[in-house]
Gaussian input, Z-matrix of N, CA and C with variables (Angstrom, degrees):
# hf/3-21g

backbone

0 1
 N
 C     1     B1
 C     2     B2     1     A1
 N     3     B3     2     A2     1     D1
 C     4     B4     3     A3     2     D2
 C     5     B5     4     A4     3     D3
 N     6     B6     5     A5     4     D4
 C     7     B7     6     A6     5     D5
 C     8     B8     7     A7     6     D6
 N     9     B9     8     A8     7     D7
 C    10    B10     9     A9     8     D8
 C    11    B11    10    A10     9     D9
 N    12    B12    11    A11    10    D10
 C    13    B13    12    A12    11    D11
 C    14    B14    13    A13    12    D12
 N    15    B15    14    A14    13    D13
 C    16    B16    15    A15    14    D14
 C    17    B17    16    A16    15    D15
 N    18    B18    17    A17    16    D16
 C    19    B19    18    A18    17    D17
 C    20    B20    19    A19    18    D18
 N    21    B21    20    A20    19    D19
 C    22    B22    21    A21    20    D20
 C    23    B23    22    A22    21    D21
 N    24    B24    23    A23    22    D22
 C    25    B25    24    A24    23    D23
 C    26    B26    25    A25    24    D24
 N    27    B27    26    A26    25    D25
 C    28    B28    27    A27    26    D26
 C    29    B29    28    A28    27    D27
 N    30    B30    29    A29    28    D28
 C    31    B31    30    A30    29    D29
 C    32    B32    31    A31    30    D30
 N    33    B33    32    A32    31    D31
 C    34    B34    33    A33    32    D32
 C    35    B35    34    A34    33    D33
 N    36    B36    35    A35    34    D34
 C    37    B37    36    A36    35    D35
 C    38    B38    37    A37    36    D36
 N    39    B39    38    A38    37    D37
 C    40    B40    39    A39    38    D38
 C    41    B41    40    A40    39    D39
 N    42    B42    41    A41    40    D40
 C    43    B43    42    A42    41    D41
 C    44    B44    43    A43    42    D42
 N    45    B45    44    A44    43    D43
 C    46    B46    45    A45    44    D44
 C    47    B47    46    A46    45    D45
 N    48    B48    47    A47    46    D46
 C    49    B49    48    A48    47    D47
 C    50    B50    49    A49    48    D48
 N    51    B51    50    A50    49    D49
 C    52    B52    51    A51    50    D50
 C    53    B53    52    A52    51    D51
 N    54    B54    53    A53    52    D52
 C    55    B55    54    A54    53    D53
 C    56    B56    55    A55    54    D54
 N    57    B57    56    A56    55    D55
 C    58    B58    57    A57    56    D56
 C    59    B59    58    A58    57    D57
 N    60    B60    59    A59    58    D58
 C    61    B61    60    A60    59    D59
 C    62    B62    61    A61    60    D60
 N    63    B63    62    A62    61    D61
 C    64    B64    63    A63    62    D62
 C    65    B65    64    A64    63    D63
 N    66    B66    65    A65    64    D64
 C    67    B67    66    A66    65    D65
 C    68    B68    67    A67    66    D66
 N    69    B69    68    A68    67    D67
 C    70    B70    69    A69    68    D68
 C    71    B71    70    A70    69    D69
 N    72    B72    71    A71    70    D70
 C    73    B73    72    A72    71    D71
 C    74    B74    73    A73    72    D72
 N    75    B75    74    A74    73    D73
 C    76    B76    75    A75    74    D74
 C    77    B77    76    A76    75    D75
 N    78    B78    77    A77    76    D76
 C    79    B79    78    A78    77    D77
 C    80    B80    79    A79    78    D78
 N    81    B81    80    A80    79    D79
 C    82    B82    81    A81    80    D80
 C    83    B83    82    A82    81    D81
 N    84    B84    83    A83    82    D82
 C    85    B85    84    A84    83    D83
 C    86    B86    85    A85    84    D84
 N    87    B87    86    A86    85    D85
 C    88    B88    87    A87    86    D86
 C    89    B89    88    A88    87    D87
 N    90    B90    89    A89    88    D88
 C    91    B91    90    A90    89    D89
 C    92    B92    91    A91    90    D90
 N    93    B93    92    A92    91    D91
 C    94    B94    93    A93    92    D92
 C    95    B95    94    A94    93    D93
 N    96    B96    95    A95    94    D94
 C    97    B97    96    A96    95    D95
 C    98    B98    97    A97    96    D96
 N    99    B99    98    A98    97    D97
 C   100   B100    99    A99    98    D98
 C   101   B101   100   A100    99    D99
 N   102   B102   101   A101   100   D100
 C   103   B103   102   A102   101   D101
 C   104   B104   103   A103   102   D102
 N   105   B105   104   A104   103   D103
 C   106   B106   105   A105   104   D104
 C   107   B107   106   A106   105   D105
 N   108   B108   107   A107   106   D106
 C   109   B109   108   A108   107   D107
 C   110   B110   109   A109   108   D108
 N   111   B111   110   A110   109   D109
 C   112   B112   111   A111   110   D110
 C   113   B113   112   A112   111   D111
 N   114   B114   113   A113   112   D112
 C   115   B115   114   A114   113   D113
 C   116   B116   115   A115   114   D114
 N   117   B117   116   A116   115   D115
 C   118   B118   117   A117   116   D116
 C   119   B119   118   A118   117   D117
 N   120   B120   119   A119   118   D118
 C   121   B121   120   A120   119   D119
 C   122   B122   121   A121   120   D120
 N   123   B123   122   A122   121   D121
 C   124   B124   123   A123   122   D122
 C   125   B125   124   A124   123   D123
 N   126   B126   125   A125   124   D124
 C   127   B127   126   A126   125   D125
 C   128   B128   127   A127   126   D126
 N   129   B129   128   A128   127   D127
 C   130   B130   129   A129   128   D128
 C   131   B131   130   A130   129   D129
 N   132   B132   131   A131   130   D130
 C   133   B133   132   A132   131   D131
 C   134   B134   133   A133   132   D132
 N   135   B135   134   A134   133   D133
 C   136   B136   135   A135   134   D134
 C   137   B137   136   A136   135   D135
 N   138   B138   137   A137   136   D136
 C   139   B139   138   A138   137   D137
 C   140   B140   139   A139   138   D138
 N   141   B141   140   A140   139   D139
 C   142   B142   141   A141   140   D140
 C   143   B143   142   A142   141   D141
 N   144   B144   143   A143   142   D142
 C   145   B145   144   A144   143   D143
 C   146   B146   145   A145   144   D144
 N   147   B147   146   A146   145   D145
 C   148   B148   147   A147   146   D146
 C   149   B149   148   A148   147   D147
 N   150   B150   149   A149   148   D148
 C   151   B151   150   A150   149   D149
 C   152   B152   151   A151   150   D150
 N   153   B153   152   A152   151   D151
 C   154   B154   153   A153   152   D152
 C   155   B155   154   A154   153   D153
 N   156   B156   155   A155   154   D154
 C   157   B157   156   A156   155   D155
 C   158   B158   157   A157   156   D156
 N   159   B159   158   A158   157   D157
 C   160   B160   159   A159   158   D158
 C   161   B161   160   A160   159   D159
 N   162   B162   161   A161   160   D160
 C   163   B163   162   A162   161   D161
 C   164   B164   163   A163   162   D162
 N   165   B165   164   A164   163   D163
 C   166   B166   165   A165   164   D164
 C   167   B167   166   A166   165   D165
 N   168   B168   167   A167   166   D166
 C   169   B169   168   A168   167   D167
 C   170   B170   169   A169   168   D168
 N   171   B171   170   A170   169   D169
 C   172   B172   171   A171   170   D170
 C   173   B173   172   A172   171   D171
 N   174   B174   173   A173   172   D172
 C   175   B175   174   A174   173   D173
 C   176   B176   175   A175   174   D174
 N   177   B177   176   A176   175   D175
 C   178   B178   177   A177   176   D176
 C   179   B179   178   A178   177   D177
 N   180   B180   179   A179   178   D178
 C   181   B181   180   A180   179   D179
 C   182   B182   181   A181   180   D180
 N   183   B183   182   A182   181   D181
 C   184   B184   183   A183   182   D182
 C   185   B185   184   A184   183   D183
 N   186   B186   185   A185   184   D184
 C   187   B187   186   A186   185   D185
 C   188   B188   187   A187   186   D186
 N   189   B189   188   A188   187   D187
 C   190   B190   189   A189   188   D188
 C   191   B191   190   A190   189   D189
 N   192   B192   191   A191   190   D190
 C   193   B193   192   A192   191   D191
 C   194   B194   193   A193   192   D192
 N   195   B195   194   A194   193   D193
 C   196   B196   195   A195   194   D194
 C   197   B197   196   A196   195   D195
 N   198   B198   197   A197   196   D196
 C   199   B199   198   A198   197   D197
 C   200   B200   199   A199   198   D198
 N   201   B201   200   A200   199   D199
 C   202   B202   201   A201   200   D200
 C   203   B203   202   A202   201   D201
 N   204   B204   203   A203   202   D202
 C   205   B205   204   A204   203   D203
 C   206   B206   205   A205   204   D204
 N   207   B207   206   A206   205   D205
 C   208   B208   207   A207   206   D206
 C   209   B209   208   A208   207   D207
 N   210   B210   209   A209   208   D208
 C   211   B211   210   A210   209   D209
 C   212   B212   211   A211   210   D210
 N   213   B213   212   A212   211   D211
 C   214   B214   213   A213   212   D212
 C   215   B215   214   A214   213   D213
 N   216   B216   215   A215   214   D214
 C   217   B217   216   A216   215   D215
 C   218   B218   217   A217   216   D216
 N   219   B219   218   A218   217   D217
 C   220   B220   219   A219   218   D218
 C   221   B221   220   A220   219   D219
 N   222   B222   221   A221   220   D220
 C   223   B223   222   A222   221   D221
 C   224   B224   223   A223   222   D222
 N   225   B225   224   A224   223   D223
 C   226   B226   225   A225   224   D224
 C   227   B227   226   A226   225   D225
 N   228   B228   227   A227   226   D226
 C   229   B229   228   A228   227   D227
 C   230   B230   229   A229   228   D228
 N   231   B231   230   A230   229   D229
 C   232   B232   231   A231   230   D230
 C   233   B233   232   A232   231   D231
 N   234   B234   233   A233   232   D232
 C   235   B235   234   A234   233   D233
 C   236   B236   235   A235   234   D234
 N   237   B237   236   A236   235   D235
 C   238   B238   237   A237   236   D236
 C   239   B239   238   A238   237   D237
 N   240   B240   239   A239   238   D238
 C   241   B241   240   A240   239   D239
 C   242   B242   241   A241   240   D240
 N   243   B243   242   A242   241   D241
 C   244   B244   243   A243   242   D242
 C   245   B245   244   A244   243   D243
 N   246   B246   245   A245   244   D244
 C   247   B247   246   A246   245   D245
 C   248   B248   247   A247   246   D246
 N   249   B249   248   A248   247   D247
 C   250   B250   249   A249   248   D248
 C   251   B251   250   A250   249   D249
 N   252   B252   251   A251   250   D250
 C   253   B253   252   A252   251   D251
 C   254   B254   253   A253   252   D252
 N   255   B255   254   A254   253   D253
 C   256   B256   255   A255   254   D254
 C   257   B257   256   A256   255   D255
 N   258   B258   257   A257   256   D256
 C   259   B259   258   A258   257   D257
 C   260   B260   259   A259   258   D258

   B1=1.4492
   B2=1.5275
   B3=1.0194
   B4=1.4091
   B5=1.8809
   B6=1.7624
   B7=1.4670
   B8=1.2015
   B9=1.3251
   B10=1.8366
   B11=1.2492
   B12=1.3311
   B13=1.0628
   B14=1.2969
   B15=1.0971
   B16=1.8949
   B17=2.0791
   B18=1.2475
   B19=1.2214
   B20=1.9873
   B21=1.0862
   B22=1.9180
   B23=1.8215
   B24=1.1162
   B25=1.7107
   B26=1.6363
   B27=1.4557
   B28=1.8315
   B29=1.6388
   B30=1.4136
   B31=1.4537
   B32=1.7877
   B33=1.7271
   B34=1.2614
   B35=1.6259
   B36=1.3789
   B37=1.4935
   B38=1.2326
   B39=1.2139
   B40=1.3445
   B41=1.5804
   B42=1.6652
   B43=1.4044
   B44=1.5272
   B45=1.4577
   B46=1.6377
   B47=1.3709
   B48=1.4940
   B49=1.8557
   B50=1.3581
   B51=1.3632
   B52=1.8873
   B53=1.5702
   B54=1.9389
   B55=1.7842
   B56=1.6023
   B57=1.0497
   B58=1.3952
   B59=1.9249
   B60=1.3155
   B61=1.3698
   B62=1.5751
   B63=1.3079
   B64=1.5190
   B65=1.7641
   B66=1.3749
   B67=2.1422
   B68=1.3706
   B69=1.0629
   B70=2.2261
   B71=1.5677
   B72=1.4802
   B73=1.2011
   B74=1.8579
   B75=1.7544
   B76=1.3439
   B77=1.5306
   B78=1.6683
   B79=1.1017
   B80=1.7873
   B81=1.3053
   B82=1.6370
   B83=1.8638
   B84=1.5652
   B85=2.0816
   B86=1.0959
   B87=1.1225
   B88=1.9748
   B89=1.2861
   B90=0.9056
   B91=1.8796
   B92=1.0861
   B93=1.0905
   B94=1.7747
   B95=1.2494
   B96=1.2478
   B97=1.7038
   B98=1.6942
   B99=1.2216
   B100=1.6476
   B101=1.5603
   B102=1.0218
   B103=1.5122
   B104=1.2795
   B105=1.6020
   B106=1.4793
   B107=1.5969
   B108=1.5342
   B109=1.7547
   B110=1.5297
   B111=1.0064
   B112=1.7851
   B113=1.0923
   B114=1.6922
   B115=1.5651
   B116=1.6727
   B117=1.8237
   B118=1.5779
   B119=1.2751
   B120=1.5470
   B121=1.3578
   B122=1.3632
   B123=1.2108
   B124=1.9110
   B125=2.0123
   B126=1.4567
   B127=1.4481
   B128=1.4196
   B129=1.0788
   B130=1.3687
   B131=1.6654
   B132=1.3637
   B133=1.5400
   B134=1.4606
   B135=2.1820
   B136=1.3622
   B137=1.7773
   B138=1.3727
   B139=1.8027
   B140=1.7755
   B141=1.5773
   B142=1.7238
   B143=1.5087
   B144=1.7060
   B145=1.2927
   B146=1.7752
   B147=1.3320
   B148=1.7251
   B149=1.5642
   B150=1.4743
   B151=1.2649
   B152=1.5623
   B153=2.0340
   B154=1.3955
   B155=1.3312
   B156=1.5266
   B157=1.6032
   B158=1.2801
   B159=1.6820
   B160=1.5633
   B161=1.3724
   B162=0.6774
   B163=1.8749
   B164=1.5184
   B165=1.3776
   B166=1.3394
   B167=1.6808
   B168=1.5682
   B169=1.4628
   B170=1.6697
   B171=1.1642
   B172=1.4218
   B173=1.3327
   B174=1.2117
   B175=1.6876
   B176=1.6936
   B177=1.2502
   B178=1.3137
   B179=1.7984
   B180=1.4321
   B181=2.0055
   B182=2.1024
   B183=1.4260
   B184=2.1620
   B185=1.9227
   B186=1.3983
   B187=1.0993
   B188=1.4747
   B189=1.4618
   B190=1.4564
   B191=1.4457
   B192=1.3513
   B193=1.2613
   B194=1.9053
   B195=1.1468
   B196=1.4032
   B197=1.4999
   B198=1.2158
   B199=2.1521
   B200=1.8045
   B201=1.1672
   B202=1.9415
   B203=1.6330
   B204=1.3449
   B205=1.5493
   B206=1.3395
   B207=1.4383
   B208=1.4218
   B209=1.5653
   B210=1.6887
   B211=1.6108
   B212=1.7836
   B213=1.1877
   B214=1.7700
   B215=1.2829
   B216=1.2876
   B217=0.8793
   B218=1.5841
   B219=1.7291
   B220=1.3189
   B221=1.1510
   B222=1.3923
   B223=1.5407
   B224=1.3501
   B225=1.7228
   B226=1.1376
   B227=1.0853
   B228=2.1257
   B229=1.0170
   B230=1.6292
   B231=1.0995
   B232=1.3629
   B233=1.4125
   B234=1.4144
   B235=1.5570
   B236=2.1081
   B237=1.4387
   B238=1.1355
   B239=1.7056
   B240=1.2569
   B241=1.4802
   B242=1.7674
   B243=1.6402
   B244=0.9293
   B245=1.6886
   B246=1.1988
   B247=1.1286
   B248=1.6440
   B249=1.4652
   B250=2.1508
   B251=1.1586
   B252=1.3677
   B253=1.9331
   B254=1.8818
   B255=1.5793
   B256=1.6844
   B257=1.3823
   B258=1.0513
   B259=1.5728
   B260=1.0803
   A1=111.50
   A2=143.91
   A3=173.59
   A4=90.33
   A5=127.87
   A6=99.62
   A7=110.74
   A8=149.54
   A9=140.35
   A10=129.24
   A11=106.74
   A12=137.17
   A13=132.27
   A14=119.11
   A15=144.28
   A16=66.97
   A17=121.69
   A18=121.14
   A19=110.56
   A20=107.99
   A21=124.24
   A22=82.21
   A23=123.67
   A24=121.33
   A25=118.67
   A26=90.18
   A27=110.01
   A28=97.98
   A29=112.93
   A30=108.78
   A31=89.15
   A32=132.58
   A33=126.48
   A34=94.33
   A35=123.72
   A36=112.78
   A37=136.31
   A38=146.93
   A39=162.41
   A40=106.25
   A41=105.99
   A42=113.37
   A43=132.31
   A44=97.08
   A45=120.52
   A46=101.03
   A47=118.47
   A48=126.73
   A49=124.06
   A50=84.20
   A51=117.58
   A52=91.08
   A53=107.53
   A54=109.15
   A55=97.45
   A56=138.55
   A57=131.67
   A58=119.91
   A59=113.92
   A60=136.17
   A61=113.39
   A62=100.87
   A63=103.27
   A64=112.85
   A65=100.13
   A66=120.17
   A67=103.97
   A68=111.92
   A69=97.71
   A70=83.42
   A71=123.16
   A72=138.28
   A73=97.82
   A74=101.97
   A75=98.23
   A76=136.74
   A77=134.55
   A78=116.13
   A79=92.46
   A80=131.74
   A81=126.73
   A82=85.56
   A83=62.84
   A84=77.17
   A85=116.31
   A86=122.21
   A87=112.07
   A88=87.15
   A89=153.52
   A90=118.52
   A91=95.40
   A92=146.61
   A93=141.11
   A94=126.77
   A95=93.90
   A96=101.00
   A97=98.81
   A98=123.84
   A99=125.58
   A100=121.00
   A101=115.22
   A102=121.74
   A103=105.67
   A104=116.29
   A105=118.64
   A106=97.20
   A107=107.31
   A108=111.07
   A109=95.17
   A110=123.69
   A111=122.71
   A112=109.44
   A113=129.53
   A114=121.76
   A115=88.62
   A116=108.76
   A117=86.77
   A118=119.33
   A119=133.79
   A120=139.82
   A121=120.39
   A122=101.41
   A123=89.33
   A124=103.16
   A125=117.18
   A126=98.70
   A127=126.03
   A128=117.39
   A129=105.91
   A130=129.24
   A131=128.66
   A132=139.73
   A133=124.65
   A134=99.57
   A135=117.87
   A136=105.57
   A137=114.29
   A138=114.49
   A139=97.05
   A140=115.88
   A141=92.50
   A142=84.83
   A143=176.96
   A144=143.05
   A145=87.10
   A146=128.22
   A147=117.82
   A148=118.07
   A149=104.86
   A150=117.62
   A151=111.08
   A152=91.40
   A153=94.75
   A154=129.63
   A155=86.45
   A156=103.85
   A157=124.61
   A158=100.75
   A159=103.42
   A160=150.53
   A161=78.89
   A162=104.62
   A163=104.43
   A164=107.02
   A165=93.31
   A166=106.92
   A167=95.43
   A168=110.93
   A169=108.31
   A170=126.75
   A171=132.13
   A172=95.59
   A173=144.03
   A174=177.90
   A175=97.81
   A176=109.11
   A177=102.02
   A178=104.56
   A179=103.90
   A180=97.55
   A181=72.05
   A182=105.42
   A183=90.35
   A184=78.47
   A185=131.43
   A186=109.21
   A187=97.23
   A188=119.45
   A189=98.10
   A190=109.23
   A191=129.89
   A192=127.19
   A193=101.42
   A194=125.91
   A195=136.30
   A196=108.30
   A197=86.77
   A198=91.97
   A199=108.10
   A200=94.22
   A201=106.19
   A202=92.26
   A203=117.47
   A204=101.37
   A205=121.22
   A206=132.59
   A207=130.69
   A208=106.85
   A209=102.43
   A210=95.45
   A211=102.38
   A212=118.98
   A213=144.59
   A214=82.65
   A215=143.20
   A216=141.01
   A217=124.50
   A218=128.98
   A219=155.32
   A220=96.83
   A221=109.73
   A222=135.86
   A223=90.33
   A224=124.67
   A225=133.14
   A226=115.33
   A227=127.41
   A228=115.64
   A229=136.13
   A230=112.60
   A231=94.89
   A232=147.40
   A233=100.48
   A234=112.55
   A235=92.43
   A236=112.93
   A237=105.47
   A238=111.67
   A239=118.35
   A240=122.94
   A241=87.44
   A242=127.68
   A243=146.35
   A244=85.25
   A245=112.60
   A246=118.34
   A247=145.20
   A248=84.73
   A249=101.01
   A250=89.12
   A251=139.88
   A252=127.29
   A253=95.88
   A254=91.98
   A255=99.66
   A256=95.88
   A257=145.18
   A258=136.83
   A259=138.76
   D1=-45.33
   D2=172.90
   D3=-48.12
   D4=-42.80
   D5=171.50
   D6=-88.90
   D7=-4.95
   D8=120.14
   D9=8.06
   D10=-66.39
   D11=159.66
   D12=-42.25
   D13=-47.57
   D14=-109.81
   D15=-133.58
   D16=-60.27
   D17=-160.78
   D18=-88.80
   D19=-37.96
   D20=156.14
   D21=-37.28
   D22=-76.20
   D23=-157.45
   D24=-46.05
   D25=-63.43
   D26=165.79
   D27=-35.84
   D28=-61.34
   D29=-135.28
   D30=-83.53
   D31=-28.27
   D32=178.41
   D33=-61.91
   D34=-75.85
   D35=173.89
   D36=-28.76
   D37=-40.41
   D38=158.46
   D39=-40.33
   D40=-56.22
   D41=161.77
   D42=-43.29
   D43=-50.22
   D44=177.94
   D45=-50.70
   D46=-67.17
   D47=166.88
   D48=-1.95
   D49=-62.79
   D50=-147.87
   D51=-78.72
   D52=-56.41
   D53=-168.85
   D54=-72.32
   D55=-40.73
   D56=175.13
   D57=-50.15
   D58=-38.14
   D59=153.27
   D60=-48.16
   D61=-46.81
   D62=-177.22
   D63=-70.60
   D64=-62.54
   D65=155.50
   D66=-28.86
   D67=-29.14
   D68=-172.24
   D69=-90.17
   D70=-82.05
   D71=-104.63
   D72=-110.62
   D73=-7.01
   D74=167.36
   D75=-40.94
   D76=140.48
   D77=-155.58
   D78=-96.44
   D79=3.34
   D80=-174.84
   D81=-140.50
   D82=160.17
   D83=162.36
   D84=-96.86
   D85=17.87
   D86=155.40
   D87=-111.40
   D88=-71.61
   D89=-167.07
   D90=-29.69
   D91=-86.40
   D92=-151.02
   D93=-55.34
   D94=-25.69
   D95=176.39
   D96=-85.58
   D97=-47.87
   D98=156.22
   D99=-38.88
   D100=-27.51
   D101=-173.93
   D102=-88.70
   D103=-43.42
   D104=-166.93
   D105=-71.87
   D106=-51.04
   D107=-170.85
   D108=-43.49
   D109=-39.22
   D110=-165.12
   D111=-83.63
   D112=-14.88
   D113=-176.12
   D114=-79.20
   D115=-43.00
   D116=-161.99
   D117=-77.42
   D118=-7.21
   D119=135.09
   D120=-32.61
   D121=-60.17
   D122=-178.83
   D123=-68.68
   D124=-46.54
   D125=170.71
   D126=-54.68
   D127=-35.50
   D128=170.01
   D129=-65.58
   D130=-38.64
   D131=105.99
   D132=26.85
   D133=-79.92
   D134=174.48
   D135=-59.09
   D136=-54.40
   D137=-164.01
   D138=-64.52
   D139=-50.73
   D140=-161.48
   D141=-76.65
   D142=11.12
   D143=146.91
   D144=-62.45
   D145=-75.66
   D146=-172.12
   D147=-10.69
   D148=-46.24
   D149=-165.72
   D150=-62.80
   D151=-60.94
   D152=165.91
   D153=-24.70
   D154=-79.50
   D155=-177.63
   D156=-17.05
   D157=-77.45
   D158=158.98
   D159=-59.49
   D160=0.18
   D161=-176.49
   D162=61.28
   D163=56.22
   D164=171.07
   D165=-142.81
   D166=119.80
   D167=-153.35
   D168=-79.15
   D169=9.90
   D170=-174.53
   D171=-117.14
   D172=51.03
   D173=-45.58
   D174=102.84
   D175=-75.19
   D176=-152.66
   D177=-79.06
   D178=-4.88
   D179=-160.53
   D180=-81.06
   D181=-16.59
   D182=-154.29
   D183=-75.30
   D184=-32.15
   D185=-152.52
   D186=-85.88
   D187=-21.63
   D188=-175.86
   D189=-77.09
   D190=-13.09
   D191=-178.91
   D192=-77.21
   D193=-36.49
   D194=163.72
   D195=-39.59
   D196=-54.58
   D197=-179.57
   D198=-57.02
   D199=-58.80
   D200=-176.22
   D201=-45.06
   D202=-69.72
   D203=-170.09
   D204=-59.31
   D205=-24.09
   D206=-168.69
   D207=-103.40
   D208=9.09
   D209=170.68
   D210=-107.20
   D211=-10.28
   D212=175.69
   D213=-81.19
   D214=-89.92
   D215=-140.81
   D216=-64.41
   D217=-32.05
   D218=123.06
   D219=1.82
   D220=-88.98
   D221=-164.29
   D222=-34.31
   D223=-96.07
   D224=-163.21
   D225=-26.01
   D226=-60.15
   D227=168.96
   D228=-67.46
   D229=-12.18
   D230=146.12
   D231=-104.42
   D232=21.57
   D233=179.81
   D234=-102.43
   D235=-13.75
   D236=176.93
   D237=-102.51
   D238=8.56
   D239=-168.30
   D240=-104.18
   D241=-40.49
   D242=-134.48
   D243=-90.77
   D244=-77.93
   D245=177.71
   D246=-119.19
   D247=13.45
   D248=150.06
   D249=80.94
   D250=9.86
   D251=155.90
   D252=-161.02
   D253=156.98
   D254=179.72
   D255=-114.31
   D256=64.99
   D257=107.83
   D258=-88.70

């Protein structure tokens, strides 16, 4: 069970690679801003399997707090890409 696992990790990382590749080298700024929203999806992803893994369940409360900020944080940048100030 443990190479499940072992390969879930590889394959979230591999992802991370590829969407981070995408974040540099995107040809608009919504791909990138799409790419980044998706790296912190797959990190959040990567920390609760960690958590799993280890059995240690105060993993997943850090990733849902990870989510709250990178769904705040989304927002802002595209309410500031959208229209050049956030108020």
């Amino acid at each position: 069970m443990q190479l499940v696992y072992l390969i879930t990790a590889v394959a979230l990382l591999v992802s991370l690679f590829i969407l981070g590749i995408r974040a540099i080298a995107g040809p608009t700024v919504w791909d990138r801003i799409l790419a980044t929203n998706a790296i912190g999806t797959k990190t959040i992803l990567f920390v609760t399997l960690l958590g799993y893994i280890a059995k240690r369940p105060e993993f997943i409360d850090m990733a849902i707090i990870y989510a709250l900020v990178t769904f705040i944080t989304t927002i802002a940048i595209l309410k500031f890409a959208e229209k050049g100030r956030l108020d």
